[in-house]
C-alpha positions as CSV (number, residue, x, y, z in Angstrom):
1,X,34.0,108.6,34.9
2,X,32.1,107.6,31.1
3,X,33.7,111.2,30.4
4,X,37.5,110.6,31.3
5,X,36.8,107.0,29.4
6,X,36.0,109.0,26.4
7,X,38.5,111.8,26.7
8,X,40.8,109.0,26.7
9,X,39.6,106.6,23.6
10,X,39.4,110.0,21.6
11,X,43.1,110.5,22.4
12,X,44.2,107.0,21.6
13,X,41.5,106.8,18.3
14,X,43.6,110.0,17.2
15,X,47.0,108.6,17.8
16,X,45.9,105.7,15.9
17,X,44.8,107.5,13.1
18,X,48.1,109.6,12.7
19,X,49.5,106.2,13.0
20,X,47.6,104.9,10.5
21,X,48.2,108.2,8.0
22,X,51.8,107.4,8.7
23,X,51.8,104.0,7.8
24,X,49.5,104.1,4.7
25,X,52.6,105.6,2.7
26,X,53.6,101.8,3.1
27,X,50.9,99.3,3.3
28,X,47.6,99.5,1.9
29,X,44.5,99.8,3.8
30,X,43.8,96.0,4.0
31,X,47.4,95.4,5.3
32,X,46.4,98.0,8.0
33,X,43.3,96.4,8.8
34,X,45.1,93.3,9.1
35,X,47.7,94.3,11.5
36,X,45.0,96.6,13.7
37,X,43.0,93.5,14.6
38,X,45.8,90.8,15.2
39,X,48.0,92.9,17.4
40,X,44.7,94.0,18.9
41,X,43.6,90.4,19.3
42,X,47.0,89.0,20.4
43,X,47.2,91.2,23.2
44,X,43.8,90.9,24.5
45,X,43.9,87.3,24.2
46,X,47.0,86.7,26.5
47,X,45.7,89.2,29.1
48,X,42.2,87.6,29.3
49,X,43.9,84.1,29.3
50,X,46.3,85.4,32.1
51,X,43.4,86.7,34.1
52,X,41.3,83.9,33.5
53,X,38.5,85.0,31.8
54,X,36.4,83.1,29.0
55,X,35.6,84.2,25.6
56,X,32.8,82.1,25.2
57,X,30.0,84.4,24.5
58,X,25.5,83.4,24.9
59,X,25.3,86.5,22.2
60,X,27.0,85.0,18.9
61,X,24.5,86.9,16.4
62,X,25.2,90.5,18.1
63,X,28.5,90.1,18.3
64,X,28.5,89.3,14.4
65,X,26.4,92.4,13.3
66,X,28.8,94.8,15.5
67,X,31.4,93.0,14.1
68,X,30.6,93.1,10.8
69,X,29.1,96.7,10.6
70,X,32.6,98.0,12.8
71,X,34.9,96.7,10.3
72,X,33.2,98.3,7.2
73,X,33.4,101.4,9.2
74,X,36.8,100.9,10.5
75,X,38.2,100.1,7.0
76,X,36.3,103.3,4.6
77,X,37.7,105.4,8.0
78,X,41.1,103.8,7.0
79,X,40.8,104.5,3.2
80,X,39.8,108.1,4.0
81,X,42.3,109.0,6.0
82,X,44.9,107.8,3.7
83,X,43.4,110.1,0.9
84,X,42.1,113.4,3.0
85,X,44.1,115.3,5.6
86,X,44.2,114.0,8.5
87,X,41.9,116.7,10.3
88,X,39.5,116.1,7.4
89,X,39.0,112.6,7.8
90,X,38.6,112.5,11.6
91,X,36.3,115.7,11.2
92,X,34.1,113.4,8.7
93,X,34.5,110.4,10.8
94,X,33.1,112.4,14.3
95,X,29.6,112.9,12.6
96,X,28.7,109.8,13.3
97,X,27.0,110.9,16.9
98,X,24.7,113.2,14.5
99,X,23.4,110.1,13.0
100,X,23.2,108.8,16.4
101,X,21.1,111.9,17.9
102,X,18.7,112.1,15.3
103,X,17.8,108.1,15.6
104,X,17.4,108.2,19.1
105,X,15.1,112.1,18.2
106,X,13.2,110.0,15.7
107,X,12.8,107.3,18.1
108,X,11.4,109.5,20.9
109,X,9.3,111.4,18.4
110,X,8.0,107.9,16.8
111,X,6.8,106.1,19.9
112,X,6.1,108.9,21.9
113,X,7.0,107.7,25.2
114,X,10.3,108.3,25.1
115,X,11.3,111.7,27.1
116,X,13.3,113.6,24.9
117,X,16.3,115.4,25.9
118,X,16.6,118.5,24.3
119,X,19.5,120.2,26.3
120,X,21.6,117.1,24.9
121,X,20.2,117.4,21.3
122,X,20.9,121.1,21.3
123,X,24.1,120.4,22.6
124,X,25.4,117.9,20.0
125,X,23.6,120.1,17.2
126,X,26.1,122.9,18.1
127,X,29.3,120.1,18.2
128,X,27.8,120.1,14.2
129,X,28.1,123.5,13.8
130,X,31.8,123.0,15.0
131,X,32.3,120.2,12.7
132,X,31.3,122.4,10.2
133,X,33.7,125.3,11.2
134,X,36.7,122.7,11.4
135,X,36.2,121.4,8.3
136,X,38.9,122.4,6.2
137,X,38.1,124.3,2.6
138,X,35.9,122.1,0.3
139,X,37.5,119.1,-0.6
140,X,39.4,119.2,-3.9
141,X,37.5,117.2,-6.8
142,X,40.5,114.3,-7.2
143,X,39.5,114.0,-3.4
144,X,35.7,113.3,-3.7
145,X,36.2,109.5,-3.1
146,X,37.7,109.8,0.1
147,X,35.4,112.2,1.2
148,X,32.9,109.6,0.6
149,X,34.2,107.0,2.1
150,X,34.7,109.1,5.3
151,X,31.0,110.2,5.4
152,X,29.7,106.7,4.5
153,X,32.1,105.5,7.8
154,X,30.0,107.7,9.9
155,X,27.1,106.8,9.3
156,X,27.8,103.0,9.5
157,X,29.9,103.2,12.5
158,X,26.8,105.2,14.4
159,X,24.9,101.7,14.3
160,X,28.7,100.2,15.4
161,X,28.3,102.3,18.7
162,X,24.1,101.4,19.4
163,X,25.2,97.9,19.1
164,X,27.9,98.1,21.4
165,X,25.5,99.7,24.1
166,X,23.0,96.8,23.2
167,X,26.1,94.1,24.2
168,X,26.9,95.9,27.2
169,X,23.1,96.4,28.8
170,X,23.0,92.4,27.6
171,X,25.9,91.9,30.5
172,X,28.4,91.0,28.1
173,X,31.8,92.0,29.4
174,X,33.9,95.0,27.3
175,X,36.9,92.6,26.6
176,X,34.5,90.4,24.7
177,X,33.1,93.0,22.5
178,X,36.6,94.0,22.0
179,X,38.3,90.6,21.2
180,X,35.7,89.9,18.5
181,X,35.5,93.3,16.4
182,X,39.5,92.8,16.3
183,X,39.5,89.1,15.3
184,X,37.0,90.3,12.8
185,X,39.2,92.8,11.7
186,X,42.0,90.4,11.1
187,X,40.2,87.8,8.9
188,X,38.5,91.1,7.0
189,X,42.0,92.4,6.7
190,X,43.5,88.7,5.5
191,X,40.6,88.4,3.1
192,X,41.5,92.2,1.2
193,X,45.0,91.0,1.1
194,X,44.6,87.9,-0.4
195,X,42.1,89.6,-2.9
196,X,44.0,92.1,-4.2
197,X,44.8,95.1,-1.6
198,X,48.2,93.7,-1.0
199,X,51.9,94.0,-2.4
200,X,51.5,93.9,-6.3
201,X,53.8,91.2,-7.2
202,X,55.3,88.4,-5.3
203,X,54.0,87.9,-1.5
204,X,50.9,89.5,-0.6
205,X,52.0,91.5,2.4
206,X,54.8,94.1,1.9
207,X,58.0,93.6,3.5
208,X,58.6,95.7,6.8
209,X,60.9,98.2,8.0
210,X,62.1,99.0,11.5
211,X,59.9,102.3,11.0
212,X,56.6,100.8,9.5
213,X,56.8,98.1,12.6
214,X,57.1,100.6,15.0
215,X,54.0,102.4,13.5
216,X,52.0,98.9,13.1
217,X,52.6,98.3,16.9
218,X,51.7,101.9,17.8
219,X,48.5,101.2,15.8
220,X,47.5,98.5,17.3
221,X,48.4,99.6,20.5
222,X,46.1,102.3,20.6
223,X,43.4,100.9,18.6
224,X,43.2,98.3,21.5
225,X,43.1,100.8,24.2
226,X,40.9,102.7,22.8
227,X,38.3,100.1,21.6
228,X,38.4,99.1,25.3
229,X,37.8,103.1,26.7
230,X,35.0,103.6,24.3
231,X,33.4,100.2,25.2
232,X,33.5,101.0,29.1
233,X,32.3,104.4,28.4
234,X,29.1,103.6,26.2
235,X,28.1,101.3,29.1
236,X,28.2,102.8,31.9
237,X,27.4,106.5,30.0
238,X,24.4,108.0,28.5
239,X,24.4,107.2,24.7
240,X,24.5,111.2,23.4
241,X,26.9,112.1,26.1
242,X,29.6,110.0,25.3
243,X,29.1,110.6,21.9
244,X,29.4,114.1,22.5
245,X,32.5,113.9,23.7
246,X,33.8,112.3,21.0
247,X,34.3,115.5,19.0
248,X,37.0,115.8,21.3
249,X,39.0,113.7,18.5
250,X,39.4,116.4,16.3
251,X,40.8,118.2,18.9
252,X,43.3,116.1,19.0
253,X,43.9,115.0,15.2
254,X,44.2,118.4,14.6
255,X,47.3,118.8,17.2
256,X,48.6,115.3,15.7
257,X,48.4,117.4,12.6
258,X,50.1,120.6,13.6
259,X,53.0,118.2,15.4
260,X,53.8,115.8,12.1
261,X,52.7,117.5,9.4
262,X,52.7,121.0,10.4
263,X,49.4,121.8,9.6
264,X,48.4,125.5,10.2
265,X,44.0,126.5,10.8
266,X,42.5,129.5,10.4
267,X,40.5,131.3,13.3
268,X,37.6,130.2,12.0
269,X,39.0,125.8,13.0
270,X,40.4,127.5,16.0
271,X,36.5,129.0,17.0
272,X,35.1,125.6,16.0
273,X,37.1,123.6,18.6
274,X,36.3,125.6,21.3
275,X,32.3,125.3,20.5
276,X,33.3,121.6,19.8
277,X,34.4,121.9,23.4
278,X,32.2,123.8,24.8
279,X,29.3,121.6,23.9
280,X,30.8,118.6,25.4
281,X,31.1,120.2,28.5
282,X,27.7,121.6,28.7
283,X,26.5,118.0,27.9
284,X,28.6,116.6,30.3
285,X,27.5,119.1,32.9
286,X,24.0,118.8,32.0
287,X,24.3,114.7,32.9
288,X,25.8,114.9,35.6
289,X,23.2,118.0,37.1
290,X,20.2,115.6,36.1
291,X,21.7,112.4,37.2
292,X,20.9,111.6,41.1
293,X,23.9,110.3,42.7
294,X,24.1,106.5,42.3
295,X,21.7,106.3,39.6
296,X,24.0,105.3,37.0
297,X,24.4,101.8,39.0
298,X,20.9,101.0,39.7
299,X,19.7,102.4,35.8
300,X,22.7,101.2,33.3
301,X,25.0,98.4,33.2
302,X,26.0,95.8,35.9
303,X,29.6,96.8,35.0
304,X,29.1,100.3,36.7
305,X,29.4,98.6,40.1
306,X,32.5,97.8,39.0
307,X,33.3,102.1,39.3
């Protein structure tokens, strides 16, 4: 089940970020921002309301630091994909479970008395060398910025995901974690805008057309769904499993990519996908072969008796 969660945030995380490629050719990356976390929090708020939930929260400081360290991410992730190809800045974006594997590595290593998976670590070291394959040709020198920004979003948004396992072994719920990245979003959003990543003269928002609304609702949309998937699947998952499977992203930003912007790969993208794949499957299998049945309730998160 943490692998169909996954398979299914990647999907959404990839519609979003066509969605957000799309939109960028009208508002700027703060206005994107903006609109990502308040349709994201609207939405959530009225189906948590209508189900009764709370949002009060015992966990105020972690929910700040993922917060705060998910929106820098999210927002250098938005800036690079509105200066890179699409493929590029997704393919930059999915390193961040490299960052993640070599913490928990150094971890293991450091104290000693961690046991340390290597099947896994092998596993995500060859999802690198299909990063690396995918990668389109170097990026061009007028490009360097956004190339930046998309590396820097990896490695920032590796500590989003750690924290976001933290909050779930703490017992806080998914819709919580959710609800306060995108409110966060919104008022980091609002801030840009009113600082200077807005319209250029007159209001600070630009004005709307039927099309750029429909693509601010898809965003959102999918940005909330997928923020939810990704939650669920970090708790109840094993940390460099799921992330594993996250590669499968590229998979589908490059499809995004053929479909709107006719992007064509050469054999060599085509051969990194399928070791992209391949890795996530071994992982996957690998979990699942080492795992005794039910120990995923009894060892993780009190939402997996929810499964």
């Amino acid at each position: 089940m943490p692998s169909l969660w996954m398979l299914f945030a990647s999907f959404a995380f990839a519609a979003m970020g066509a969605g957000v490629k799309l939109a960028s050719e009208f508002y700027t990356t703060s206005e994107l921002l903006f609109y990502r976390g308040l349709i994201g929090s609207v939405i959530l708020f009225a189906i948590v309301r209508h189900q009764g939930h709370s949002f009060r929260t015992p966990f105020p400081k972690e929910h700040l630091f993922r917060s705060a360290v998910g929106v820098t991410s999210l927002w250098l992730w938005f800036f690079a994909i509105s200066k890179l190809p699409l493929a590029t800045a997704m393919t930059l974006n999915y390193m961040a479970p490299i960052w993640i594997a070599a913490g928990l590595f150094l971890a293991g290593w450091w104290s000693k008395t961690n046991t340390v998976e290597w099947p896994l670590i092998v596993a995500v070291g060859a999802s690198f060398f299909g990063v690396t394959l995918v990668l389109q040709p170097a990026i061009e020198s007028h490009q360097w910025l956004g190339g930046l920004a998309g590396v820097c979003s990896s490695v920032i948004s590796a500590m989003a995901y750690m924290q976001v396992r933290k909050l779930g072994q703490m017992g806080e719920p998914e819709y919580r974690v959710v609800f306060y990245f995108s409110l966060t979003t919104t008022l980091a959003g609002l801030g840009g805008v009113l600082a200077g990543d807005g319209a250029p003269t007159g209001f600070p928002f630009h004005g709307h057309t039927v099309g750029g609304a429909v693509l601010l609702l898809g965003i959102g949309a999918a940005a909330l769904m997928a923020q939810m998937a990704m939650t669920r699947a970090y708790r109840v998952g094993k940390v460099l499993v799921v992330a594993n499977l996250q590669y499968t992203g590229i998979v589908f930003s490059s499809l995004w990519g053929l479909a709107l912007w006719g992007d064509r790969f050469d054999w060599h993208v085509w051969l990194g996908i399928g070791v992209i794949l391949a890795s996530g499957i071994a992982a996957t299998f690998y979990n699942t072969k080492s795992t005794p049945k039910g120990a995923a309730i009894k060892k993780t998160d009190p939402i997996a008796s929810e499964l």
